[in-house]
MOPAC internal coordinates of N, CA, C and O (Angstrom, degrees):
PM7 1SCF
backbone

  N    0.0000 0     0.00 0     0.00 0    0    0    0
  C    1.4520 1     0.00 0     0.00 0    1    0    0
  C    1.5327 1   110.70 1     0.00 0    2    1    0
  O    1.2310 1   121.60 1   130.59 1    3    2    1
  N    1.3506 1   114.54 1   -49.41 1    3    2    1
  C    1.5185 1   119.14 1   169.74 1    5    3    2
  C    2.1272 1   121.82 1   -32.69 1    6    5    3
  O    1.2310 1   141.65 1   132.05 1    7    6    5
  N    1.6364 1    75.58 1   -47.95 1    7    6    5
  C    1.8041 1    85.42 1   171.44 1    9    7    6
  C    1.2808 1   125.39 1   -67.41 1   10    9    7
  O    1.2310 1   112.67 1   146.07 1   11   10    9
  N    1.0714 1   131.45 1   -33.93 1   11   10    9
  C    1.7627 1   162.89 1  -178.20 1   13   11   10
  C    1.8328 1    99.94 1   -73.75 1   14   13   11
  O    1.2310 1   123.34 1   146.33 1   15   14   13
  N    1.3613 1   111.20 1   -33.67 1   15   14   13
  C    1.5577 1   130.28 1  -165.28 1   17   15   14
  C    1.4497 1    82.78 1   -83.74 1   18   17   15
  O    1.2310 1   116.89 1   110.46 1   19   18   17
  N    1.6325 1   123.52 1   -69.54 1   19   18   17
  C    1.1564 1   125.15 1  -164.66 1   21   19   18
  C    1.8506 1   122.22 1   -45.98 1   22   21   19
  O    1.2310 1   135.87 1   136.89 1   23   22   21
  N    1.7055 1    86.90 1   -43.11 1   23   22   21
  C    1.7394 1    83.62 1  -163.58 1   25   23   22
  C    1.9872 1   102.50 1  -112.20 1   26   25   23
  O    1.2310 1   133.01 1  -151.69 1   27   26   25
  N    1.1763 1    92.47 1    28.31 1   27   26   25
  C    1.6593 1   104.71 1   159.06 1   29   27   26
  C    1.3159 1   111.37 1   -11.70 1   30   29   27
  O    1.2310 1   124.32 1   108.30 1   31   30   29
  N    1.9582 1   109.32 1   -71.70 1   31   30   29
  C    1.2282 1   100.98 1  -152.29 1   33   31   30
  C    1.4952 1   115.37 1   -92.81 1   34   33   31
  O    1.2310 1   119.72 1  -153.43 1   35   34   33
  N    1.4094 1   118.13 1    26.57 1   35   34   33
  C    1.7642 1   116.19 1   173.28 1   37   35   34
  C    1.6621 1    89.45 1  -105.59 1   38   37   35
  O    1.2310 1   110.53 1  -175.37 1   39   38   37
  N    1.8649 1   135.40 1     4.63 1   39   38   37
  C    1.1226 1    88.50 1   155.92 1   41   39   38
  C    1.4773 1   118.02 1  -102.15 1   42   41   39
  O    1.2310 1   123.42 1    10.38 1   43   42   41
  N    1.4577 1   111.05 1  -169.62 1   43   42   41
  C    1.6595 1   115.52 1   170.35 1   45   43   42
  C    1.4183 1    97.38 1  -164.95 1   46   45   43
  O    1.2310 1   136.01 1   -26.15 1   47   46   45
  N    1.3923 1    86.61 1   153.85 1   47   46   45
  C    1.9400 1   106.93 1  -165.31 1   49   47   46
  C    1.7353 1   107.17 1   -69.65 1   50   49   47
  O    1.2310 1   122.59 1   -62.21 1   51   50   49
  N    1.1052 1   112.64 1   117.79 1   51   50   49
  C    1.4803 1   142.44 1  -173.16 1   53   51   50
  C    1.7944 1    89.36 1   -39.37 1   54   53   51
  O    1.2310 1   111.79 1   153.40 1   55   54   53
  N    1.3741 1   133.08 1   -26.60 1   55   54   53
  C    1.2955 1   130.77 1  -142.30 1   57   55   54
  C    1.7181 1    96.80 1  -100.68 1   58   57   55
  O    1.2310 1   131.99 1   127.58 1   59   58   57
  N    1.4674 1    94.46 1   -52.42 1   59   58   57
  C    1.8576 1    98.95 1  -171.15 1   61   59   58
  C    1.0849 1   110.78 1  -146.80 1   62   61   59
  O    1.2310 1   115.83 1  -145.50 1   63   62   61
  N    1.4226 1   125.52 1    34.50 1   63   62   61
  C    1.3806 1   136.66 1   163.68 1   65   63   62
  C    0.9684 1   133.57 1    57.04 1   66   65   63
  O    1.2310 1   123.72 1  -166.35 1   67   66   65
  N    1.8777 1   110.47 1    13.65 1   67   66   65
  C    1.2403 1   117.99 1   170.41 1   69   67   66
  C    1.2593 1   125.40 1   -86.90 1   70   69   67
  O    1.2310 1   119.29 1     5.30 1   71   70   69
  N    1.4667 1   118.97 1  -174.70 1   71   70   69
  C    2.1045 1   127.15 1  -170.85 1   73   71   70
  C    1.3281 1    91.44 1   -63.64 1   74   73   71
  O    1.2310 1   116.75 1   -39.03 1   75   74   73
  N    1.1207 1   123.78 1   140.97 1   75   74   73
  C    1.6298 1   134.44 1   145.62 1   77   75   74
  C    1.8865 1   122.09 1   -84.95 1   78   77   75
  O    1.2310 1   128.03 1   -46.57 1   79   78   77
  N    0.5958 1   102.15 1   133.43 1   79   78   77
  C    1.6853 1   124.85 1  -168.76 1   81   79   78
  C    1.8074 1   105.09 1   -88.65 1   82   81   79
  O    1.2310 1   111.42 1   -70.44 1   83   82   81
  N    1.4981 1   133.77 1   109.56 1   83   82   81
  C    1.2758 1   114.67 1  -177.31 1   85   83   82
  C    1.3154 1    85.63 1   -96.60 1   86   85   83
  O    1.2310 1   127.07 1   -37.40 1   87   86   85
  N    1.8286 1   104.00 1   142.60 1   87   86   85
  C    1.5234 1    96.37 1   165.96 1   89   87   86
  C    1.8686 1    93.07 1  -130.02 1   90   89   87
  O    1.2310 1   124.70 1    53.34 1   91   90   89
  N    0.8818 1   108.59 1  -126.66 1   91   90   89
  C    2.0764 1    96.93 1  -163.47 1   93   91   90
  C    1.4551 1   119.75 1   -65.35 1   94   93   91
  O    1.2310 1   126.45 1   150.06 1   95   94   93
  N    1.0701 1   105.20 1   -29.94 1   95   94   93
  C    1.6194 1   114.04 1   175.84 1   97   95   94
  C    1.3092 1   122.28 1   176.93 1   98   97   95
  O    1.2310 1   128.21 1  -130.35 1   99   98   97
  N    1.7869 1   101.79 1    49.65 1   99   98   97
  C    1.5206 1   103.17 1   167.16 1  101   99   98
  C    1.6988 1    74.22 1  -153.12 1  102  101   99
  O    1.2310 1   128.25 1    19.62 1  103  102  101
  N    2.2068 1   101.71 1  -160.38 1  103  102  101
  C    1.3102 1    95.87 1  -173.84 1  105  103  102
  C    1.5955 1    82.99 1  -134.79 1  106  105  103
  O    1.2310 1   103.08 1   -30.84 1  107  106  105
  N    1.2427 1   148.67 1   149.16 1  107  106  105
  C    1.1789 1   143.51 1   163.95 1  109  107  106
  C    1.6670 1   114.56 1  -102.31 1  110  109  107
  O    1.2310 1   128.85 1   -25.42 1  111  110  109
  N    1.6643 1   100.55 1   154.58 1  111  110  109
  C    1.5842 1   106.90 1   164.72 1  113  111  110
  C    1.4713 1    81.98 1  -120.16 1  114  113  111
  O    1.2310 1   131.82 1   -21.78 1  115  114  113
  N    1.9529 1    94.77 1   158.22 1  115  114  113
  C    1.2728 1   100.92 1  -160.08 1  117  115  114
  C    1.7022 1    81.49 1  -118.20 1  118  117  115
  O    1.2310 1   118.83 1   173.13 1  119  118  117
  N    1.3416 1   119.84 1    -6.87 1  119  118  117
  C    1.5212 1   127.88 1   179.68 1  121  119  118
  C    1.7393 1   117.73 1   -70.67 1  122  121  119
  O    1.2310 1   132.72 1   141.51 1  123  122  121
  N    1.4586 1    93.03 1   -38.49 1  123  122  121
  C    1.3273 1   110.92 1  -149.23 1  125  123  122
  C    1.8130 1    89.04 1  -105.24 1  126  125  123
  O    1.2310 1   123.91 1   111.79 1  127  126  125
  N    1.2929 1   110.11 1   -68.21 1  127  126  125
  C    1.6206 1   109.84 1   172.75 1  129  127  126
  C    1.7661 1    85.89 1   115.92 1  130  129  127
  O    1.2310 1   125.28 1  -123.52 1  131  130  129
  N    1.2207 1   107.45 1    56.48 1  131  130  129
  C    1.7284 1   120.11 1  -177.44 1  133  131  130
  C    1.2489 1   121.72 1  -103.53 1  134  133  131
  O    1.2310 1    94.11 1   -38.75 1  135  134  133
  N    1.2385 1   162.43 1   141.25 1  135  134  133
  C    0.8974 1   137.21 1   143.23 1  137  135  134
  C    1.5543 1   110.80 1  -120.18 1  138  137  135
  O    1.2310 1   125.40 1   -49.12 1  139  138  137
  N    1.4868 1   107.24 1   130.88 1  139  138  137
  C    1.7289 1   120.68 1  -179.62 1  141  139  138
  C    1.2946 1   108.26 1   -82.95 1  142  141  139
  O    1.2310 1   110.68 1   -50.95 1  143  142  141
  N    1.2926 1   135.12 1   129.05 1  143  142  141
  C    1.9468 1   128.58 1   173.52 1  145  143  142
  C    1.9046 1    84.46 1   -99.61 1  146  145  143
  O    1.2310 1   142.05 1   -32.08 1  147  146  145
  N    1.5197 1    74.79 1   147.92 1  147  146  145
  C    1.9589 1   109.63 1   174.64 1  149  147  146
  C    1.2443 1    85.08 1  -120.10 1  150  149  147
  O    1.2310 1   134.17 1   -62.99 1  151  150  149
  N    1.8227 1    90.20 1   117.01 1  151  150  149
  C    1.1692 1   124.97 1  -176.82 1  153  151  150
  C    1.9790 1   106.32 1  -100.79 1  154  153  151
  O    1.2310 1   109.52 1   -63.28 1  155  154  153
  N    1.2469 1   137.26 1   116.72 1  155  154  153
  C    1.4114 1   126.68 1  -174.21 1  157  155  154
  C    1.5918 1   111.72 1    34.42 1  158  157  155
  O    1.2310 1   120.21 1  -138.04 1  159  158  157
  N    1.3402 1   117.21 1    41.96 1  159  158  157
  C    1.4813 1   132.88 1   172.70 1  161  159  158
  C    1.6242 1   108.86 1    82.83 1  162  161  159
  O    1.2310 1   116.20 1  -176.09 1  163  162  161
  N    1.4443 1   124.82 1     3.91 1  163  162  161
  C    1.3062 1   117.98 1   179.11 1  165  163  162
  C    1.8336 1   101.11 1   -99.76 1  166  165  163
  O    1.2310 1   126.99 1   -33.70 1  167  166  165
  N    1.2763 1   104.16 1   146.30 1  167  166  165
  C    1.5436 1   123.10 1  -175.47 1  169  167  166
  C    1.7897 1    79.99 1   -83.16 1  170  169  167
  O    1.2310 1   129.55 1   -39.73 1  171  170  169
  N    1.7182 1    99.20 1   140.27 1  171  170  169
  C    1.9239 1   100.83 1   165.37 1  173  171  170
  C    1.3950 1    98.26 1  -122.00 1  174  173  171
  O    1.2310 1   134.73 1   -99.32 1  175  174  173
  N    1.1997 1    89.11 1    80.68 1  175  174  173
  C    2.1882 1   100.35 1  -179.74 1  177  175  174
  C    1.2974 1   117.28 1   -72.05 1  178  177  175
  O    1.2310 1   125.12 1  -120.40 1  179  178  177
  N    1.7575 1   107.78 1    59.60 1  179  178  177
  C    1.5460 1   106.12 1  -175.48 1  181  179  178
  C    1.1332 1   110.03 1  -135.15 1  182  181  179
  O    1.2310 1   119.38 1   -33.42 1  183  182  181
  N    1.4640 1   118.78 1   146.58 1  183  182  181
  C    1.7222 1   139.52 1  -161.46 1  185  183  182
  C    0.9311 1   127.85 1  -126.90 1  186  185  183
  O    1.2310 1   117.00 1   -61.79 1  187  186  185
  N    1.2927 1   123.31 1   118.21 1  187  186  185
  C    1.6209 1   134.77 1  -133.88 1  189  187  186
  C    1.5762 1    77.88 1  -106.38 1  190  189  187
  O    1.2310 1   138.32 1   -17.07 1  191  190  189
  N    1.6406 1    82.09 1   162.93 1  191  190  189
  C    2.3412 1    81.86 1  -166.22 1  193  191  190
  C    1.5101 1    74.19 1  -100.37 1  194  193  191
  O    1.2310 1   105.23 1   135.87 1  195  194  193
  N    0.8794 1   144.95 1   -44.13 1  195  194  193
  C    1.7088 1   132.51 1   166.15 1  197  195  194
  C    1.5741 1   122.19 1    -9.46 1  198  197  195
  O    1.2310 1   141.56 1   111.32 1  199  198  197
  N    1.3686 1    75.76 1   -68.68 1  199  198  197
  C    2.0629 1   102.41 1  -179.60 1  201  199  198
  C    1.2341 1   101.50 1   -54.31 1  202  201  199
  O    1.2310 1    95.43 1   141.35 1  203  202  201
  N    1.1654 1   160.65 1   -38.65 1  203  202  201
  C    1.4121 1   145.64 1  -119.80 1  205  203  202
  C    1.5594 1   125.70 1   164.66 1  206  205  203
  O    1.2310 1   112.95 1   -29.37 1  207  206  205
  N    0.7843 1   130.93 1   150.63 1  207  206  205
  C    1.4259 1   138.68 1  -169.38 1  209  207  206
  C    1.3679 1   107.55 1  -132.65 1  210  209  207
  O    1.2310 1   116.34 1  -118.83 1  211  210  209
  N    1.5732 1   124.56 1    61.17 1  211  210  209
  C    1.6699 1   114.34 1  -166.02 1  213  211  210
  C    1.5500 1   106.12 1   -49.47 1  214  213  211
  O    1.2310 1   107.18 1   120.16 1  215  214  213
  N    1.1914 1   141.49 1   -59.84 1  215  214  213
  C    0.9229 1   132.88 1  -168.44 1  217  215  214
  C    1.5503 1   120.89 1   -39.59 1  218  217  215
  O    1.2310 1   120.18 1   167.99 1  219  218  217
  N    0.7707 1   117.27 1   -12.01 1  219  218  217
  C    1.6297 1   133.82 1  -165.92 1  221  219  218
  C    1.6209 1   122.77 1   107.57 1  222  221  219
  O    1.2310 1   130.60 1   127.51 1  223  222  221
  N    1.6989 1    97.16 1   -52.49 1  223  222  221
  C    1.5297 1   103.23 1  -166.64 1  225  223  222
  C    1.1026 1   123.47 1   -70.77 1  226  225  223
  O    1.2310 1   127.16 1   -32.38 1  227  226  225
  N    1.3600 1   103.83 1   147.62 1  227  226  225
  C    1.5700 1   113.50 1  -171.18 1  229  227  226
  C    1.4669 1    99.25 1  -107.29 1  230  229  227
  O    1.2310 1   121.11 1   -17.67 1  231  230  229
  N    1.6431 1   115.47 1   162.33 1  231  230  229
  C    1.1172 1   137.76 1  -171.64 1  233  231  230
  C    1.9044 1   109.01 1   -85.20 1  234  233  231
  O    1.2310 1   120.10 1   180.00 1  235  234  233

């Protein structure tokens, strides 16, 4: 987690390319309203076309 702590800011949320936020054991966008779980210290930065519509538009 320390490592993940360190290099925070090269990631960004797969959805809208903004900072991700680590908070206890996921990573949040505060744009999108996401939350990523860290799985055995790996971020699973993946977006269900269900979940979300990065582009904005809705159906």
């Amino acid at each position: 987690m320390e490592e993940l702590r360190k290099n925070i800011n090269v990631l960004a949320c797969p959805c809208c390319k903004d900072r991700l936020e680590l908070k206890e054991n996921y990573l949040f966008c505060k744009r999108c309203n996401l939350k990523y779980p860290i799985i055995d210290g790996i971020p699973q930065l993946v977006v269900s076309v269900d979940e979300v519509w990065c582009s904005g538009e809705k159906g």
